[in-house]
C-alpha positions as CSV (number, residue, x, y, z in Angstrom):
1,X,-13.9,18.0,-31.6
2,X,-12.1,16.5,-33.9
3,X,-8.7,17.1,-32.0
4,X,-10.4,15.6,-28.7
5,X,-10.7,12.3,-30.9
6,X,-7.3,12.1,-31.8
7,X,-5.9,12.2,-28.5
8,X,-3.8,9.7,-27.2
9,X,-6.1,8.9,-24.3
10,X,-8.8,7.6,-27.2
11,X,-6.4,4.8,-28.1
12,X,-7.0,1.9,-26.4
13,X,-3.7,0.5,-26.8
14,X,-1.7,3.3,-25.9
15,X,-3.9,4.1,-22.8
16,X,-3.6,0.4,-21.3
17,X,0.3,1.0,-22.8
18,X,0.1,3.7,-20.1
19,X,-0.7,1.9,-17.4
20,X,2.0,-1.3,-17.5
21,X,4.3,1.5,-17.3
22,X,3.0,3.2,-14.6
23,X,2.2,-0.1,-12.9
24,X,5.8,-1.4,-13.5
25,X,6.3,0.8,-11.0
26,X,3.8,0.4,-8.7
27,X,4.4,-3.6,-8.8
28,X,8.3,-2.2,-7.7
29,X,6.8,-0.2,-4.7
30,X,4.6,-3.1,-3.2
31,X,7.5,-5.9,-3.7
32,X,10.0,-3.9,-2.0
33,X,7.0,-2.5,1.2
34,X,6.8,-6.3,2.3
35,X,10.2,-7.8,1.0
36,X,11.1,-8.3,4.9
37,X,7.5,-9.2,5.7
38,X,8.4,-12.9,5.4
39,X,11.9,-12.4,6.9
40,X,10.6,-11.2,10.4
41,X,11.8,-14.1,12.6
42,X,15.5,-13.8,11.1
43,X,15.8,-10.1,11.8
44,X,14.8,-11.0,14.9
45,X,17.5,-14.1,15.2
46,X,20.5,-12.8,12.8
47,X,20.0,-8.8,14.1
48,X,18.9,-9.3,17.7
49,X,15.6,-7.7,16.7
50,X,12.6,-7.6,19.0
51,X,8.8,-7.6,17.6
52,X,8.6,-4.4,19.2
53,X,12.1,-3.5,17.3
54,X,9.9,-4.6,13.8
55,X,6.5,-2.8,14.6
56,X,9.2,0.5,15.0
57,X,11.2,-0.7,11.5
58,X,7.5,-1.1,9.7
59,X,5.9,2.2,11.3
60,X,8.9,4.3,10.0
61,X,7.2,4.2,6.3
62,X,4.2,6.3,7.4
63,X,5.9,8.5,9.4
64,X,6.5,11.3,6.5
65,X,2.9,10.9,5.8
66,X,1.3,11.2,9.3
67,X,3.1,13.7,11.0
68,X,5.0,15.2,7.9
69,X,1.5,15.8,5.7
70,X,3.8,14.7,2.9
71,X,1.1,12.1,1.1
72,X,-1.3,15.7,1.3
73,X,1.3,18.2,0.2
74,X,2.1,15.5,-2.9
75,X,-1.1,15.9,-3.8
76,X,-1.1,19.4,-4.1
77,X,2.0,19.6,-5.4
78,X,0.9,16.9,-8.0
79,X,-2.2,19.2,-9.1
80,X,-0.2,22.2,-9.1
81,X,3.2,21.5,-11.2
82,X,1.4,17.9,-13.1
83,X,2.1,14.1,-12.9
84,X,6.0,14.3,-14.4
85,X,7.9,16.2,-12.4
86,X,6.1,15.1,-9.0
87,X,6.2,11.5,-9.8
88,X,9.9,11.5,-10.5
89,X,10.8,13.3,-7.4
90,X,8.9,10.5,-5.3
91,X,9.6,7.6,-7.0
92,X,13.4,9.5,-6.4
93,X,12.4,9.2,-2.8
94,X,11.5,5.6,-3.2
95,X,15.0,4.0,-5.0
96,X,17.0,6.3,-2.3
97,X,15.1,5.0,0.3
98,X,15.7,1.6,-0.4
99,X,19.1,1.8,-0.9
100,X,19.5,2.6,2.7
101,X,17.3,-0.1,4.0
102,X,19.6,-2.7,2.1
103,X,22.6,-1.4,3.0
104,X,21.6,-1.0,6.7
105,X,21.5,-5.1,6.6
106,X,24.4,-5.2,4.5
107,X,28.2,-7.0,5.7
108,X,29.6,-3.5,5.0
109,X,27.8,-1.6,7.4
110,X,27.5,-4.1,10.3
111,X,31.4,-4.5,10.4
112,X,31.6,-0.7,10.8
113,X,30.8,0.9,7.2
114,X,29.7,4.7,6.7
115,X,27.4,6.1,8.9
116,X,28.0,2.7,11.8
117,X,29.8,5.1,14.2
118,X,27.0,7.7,14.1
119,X,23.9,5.0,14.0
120,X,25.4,2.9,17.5
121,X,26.2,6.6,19.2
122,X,22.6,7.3,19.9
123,X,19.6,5.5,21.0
124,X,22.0,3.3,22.5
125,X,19.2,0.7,23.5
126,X,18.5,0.3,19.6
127,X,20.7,-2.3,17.7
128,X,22.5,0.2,14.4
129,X,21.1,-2.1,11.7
130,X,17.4,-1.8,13.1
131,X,18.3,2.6,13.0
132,X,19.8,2.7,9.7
133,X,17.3,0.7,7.7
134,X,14.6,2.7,9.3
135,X,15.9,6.2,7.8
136,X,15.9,4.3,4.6
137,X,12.5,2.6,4.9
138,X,11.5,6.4,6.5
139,X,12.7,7.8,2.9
140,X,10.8,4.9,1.2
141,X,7.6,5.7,2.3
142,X,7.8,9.3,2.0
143,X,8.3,8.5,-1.8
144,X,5.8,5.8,-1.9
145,X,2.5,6.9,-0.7
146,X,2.7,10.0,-2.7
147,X,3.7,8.3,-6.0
148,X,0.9,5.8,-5.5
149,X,-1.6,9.1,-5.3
150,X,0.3,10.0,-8.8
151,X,-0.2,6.9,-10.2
152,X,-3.8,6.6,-9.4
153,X,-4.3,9.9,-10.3
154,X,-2.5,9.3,-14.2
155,X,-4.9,6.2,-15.0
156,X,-7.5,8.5,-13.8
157,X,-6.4,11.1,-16.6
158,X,-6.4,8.0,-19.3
159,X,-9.0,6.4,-18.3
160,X,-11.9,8.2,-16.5
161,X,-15.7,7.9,-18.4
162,X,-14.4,4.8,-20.0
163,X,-12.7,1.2,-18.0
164,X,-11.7,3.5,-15.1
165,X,-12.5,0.9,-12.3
166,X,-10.9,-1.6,-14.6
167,X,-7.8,0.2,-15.5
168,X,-7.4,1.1,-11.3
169,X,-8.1,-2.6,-10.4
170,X,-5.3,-4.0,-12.3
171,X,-2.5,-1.0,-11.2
172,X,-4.0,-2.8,-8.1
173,X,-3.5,-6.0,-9.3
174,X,0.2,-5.4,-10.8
175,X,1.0,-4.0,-6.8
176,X,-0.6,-7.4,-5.6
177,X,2.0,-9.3,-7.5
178,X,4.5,-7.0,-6.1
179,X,3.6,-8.5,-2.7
180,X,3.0,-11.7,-3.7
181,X,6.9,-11.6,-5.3
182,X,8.0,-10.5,-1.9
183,X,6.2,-13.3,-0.3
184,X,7.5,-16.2,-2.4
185,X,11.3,-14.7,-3.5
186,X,12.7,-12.9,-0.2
187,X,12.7,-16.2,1.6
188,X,14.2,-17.9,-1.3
189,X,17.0,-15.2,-1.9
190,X,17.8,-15.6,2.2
191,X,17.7,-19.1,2.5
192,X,20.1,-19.4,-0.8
193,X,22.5,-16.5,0.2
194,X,21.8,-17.5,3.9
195,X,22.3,-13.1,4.3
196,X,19.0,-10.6,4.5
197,X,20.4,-7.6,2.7
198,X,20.3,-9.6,-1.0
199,X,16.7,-9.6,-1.1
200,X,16.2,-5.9,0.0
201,X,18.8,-5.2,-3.1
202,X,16.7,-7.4,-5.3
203,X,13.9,-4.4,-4.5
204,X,16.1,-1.9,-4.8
205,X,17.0,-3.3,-8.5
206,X,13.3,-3.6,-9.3
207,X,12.4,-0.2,-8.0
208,X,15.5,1.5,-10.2
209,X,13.4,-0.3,-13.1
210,X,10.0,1.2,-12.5
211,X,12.1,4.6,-12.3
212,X,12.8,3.8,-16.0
213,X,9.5,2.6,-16.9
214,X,7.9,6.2,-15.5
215,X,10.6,8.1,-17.1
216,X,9.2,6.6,-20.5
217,X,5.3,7.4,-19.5
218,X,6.9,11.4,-18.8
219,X,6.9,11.2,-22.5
220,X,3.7,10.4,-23.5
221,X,2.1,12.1,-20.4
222,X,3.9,15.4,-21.7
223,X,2.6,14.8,-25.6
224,X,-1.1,14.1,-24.4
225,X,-0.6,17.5,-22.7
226,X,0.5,18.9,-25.4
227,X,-3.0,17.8,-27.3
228,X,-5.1,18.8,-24.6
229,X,-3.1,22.1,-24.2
230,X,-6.1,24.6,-23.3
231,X,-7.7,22.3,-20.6
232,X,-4.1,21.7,-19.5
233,X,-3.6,25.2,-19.3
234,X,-6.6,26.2,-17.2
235,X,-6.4,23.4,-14.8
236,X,-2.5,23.8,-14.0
237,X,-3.2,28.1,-14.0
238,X,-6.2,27.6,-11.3
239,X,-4.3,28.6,-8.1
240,X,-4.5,25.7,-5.2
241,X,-6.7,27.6,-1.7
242,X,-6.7,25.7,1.5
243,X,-10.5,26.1,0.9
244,X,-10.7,23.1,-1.0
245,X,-9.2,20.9,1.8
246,X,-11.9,22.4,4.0
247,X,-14.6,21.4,1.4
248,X,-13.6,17.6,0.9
249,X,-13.4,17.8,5.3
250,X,-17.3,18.9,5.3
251,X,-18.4,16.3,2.4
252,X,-20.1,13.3,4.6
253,X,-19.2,10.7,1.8
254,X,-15.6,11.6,1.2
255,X,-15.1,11.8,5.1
256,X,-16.7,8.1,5.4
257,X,-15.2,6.8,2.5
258,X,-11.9,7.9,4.0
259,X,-12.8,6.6,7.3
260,X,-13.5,3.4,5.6
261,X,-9.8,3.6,3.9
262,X,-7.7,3.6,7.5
263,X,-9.8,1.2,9.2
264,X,-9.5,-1.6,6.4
265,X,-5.9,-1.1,5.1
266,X,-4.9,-0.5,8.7
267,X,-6.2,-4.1,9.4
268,X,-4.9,-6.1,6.1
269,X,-0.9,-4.3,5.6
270,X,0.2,-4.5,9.4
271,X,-2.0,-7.4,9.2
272,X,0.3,-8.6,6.8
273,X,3.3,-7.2,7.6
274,X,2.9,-10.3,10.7
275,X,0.8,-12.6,8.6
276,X,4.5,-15.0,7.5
277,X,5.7,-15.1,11.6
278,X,1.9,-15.8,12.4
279,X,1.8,-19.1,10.0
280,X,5.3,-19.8,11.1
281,X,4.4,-19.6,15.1
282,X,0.5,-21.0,14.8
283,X,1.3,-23.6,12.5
284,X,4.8,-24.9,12.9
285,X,5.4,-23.9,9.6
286,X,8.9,-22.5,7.8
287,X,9.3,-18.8,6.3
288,X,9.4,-20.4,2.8
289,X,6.0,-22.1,3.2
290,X,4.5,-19.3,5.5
291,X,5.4,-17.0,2.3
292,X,3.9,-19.3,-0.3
293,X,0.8,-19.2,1.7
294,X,0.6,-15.4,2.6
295,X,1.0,-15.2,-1.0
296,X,-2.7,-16.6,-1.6
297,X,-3.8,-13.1,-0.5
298,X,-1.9,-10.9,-3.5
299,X,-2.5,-13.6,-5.9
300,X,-6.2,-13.8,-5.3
301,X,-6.3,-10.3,-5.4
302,X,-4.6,-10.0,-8.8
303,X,-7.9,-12.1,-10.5
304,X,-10.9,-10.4,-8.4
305,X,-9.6,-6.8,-8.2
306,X,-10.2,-6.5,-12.1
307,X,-12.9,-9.0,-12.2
308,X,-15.0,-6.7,-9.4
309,X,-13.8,-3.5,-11.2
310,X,-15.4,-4.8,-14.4
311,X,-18.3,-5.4,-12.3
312,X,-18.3,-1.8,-10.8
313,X,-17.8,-0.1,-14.1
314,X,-20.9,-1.9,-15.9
315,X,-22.9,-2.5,-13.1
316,X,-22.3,0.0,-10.3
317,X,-23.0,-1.4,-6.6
318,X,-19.3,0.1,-5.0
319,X,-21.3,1.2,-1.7
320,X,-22.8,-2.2,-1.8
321,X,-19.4,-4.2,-2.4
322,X,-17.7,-2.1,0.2
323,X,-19.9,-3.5,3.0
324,X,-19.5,-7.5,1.5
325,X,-15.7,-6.5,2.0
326,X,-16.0,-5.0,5.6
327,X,-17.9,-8.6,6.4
328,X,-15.5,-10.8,4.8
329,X,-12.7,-9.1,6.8
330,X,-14.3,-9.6,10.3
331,X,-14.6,-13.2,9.5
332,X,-11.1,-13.5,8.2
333,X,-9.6,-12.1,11.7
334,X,-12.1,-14.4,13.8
335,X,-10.9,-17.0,12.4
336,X,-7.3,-16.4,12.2
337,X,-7.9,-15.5,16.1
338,X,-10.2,-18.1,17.8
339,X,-9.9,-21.3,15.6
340,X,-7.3,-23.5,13.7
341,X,-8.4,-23.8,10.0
342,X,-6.2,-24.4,7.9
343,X,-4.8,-20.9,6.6
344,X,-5.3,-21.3,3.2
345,X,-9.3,-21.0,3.5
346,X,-9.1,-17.3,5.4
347,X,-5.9,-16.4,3.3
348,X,-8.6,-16.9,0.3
349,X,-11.4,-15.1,1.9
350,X,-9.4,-12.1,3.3
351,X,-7.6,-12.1,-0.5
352,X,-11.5,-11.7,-2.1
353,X,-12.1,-8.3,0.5
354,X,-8.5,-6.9,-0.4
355,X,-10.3,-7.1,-4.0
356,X,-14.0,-5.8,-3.3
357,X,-13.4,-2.7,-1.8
358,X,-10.5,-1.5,-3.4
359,X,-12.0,-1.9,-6.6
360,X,-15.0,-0.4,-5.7
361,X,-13.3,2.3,-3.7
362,X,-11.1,4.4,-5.5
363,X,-13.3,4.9,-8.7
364,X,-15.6,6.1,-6.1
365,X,-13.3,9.0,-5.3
366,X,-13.4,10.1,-8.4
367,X,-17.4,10.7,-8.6
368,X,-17.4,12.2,-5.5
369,X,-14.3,14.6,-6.0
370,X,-14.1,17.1,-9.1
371,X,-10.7,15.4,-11.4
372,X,-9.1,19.0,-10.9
373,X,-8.5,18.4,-7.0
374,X,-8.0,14.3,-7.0
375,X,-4.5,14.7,-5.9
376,X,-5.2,16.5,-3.1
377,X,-8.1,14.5,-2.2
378,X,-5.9,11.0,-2.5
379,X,-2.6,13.0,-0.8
380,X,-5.4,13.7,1.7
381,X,-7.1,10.2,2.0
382,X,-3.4,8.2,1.8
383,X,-2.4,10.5,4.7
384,X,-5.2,9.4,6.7
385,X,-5.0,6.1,6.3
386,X,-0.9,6.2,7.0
387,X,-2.1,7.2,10.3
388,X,-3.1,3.5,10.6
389,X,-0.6,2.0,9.0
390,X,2.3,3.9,11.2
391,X,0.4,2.9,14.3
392,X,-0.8,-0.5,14.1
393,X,2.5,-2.5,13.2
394,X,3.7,-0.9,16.7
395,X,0.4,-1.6,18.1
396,X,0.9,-5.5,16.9
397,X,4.4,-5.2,17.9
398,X,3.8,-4.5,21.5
399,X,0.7,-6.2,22.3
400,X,2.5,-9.5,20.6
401,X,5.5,-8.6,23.0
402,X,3.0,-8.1,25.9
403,X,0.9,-11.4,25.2
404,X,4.4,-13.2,25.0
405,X,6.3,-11.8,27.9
406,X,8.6,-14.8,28.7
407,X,9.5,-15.4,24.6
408,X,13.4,-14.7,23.8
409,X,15.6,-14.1,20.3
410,X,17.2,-17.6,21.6
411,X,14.1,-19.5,22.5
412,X,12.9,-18.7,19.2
413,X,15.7,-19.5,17.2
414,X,16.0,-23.1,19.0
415,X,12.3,-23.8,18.1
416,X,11.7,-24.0,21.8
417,X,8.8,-21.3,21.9
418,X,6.6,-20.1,19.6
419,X,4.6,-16.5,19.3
420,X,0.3,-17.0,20.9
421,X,-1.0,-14.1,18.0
422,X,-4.9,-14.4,19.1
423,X,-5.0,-10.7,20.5
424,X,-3.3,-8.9,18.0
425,X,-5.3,-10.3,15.5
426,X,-8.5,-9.9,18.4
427,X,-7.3,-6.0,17.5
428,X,-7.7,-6.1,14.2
429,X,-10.8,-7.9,13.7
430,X,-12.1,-4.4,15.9
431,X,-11.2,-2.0,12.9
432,X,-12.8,-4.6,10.6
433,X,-16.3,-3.7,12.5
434,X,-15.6,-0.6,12.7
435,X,-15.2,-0.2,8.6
436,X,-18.0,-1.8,7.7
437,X,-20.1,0.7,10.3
438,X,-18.5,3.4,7.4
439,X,-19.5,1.5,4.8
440,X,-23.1,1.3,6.2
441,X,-22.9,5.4,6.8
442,X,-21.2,5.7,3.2
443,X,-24.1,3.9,1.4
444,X,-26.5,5.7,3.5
445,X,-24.9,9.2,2.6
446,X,-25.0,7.9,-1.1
447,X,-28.8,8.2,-1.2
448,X,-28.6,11.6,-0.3
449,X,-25.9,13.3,-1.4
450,X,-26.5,11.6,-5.5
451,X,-23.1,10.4,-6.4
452,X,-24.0,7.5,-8.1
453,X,-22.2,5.3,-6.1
454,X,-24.1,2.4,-6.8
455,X,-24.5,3.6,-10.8
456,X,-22.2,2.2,-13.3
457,X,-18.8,4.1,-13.7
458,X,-18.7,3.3,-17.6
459,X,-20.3,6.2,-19.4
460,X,-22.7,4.5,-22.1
């Protein structure tokens, strides 16, 4: 007992030590997903992109993880060899990935660098740039979902039965900011270099830092092993059996809390992934300002994600919370879709449901899955919900190409014609209803199956 209270996980400076490195990283892995969010209209103008070209470019992150599994077999691999070694490899994945993506929009390429020759001798209809950046993005994400799942799973580790929903909010919250960087400095760095490929180097930069930061948690991670060495032992000695998968697939709650996950994320990151070009085409405005104001989302996110995972841990009601997030995100698209408020009233509101059920989701895993299998059950879940987001920027893509058949690269960049964005958005406001129908099933589950998801998470 008295070796359980000296661990390093009792300190509550060295745990919340733990996670600003660990969220270093993760603030590295959101900047550098949407560092070409708010660049959309000059691939489109300086690359001879189509939207259909960027809805391909955006998809290629979730490809490992739909069709490859590899956000699932992270997760197992994560439970069976430990946090270190698997969140190195991926975060691995992540830098190398990037590299690629930057140097696919790079001078040296474009005027016939390595691997040119090979990307413009097939798919022949595809410009190069748009084929090499998407092997790097396509690395990217095959790093980045899975070191996510690693991420959430170490705070879990530190943190679970005291701020857990608290600790995940702001890993959250430090990922937001990533976003919200993207939003406000890759239009800056373009407009001042008047070049793309700086500001995907900028990510690159920042994601070689997190790198560092987690090499320094590998540390600790291995000394609080080291204290804990007998349940250590057991948990990485307990052989992994497909069984387990099968168990999680036949639980009702984590199969609608799951369901939940795709349908929401897969209508707020393609969402806004396009959200920059929408401002930009609905409201006349320019990528700099389109950025600043996408950024309301992240930012808001970055004070409510805690704030309602403070709220979660002392006062329970996640089911509950996931529902007033499901509502607020239907509104949100109806109004983006059918009216013209000003964006910074449903930038706000869709900023406050990117907070409530997040906050209230993922702690919720963790009562409804035993700690030993959490990788695999957020390899699993991530997976899932990749499905979404590897199908929907297409889906934008093309519909937005489809609603605007007569809109050109030209027309565009001589202000002449601007994007109509009221049925992709009609699209997304459809997943919205169809989450908070989970969330409803979720919270009805709840009742009956006794997780406690609208209990406390804070043990007392």
């Amino acid at each position: 007992m008295n070796d359980l209270k000296k661990a390093m996980n009792e300190s509550a400076l060295i745990r919340w030590g733990m996670l600003i490195l660990v969220s270093i990283t993760m603030f590295a892995n959101y900047y550098f997903y949407d560092a070409l969010s708010p660049l959309k209209s000059t691939l489109e103008t300086q690359l001879n992109w189509s939207s259909s070209n960027y809805g391909f470019f955006v998809s290629a992150y979730s490809i490992p993880n739909v069709f490859l599994l590899m956000a699932v077999i992270g997760g197992i691999v994560l439970d069976k060899i430990g946090i270190r070694i698997t969140g190195f490899v991926f975060v691995g994945f992540m830098v190398l990935g990037s590299a690629l993506t930057a140097y696919g929009a790079s001078d040296t390429f474009l005027s016939g660098g390595p691997g040119y020759n090979f990307m413009n001798s097939i798919f022949k209809n595809l410009p190069p740039s748009l084929k090499m950046m998407t092997l790097g993005f396509f690395l990217f994400g095959l790093g980045a979902e899975t070191s996510i799942v690693v991420f959430t799973k170490a705070i879990v580790k530190w943190f679970k039965g005291k701020d857990l929903a608290l600790a995940l909010g702001m890993n959250l919250a430090f990922g937001r900011l990533g976003m919200a960087a993207a939003m406000l400095i890759s239009p800056s760095i373009e407009q001042n270099t008047n070049r793309i490929d700086p500001a995907i180097w900028f990510g690159t930069m920042l994601l070689l830092i997190g790198l560092l930061t987690f090499i320094v948690y590998m540390f600790y991670d291995k000394k609080l092993d080291k204290q804990l060495e007998s349940s250590a032992t057991e948990e990485e000695e307990e052989p992994f059996r497909l069984a387990d998968i099968g168990k999680l697939l036949t639980n009702r709650s984590f199969i609608y809390i799951t369901l939940l996950c795709v349908t929401f994320y897969s209508a707020v990151f393609p969402f806004v992934k396009y959200a920059p070009d929408l401002l930009s085409n609905k409201f006349g405005l320019d990528n700099e300002l389109a950025g600043r104001i996408t950024s309301i989302l992240p930012f808001g996110t970055i004070l409510f994600t805690p704030l309602f995972g403070t709220f979660t841990d002392r006062k329970g009601k996640s089911a509950s919370l996931m529902i007033y997030g499901s509502i607020l995100l239907i509104l949100v698209h109806l109004i983006f879709s059918l009216t013209n408020i000003t964006p910074y009233i449903p930038m706000f509101l869709l900023g406050v449901a990117f907070s409530l059920i997040p906050a209230a989701m993922w702690p919720s895993v963790a009562k409804i899955v035993p700690e030993k299998r959490l990788g695999s059950a957020y390899g699993l879940m991530f997976s899932i919900q990749n499905i979404g987001l590897w199908a929907f920027p297409m889906l934008i893509g093309k519909v937005l190409d489809l609603s605007n058949p007569n809109i050109t690269s030209e027309a565009l960049a001589a202000g002449t014609a601007s994007y109509d964005y009221t049925n992709p958005i009609l699209m997304l406001t459809v997943l919205g209803i169809l989450g908070l129908f989970f969330a409803f099933l979720l919270k009805r589950e709840d009742k009956v199956s006794g997780y406690g998801l609208e209990l406390p998470n804070k043990k007392v």
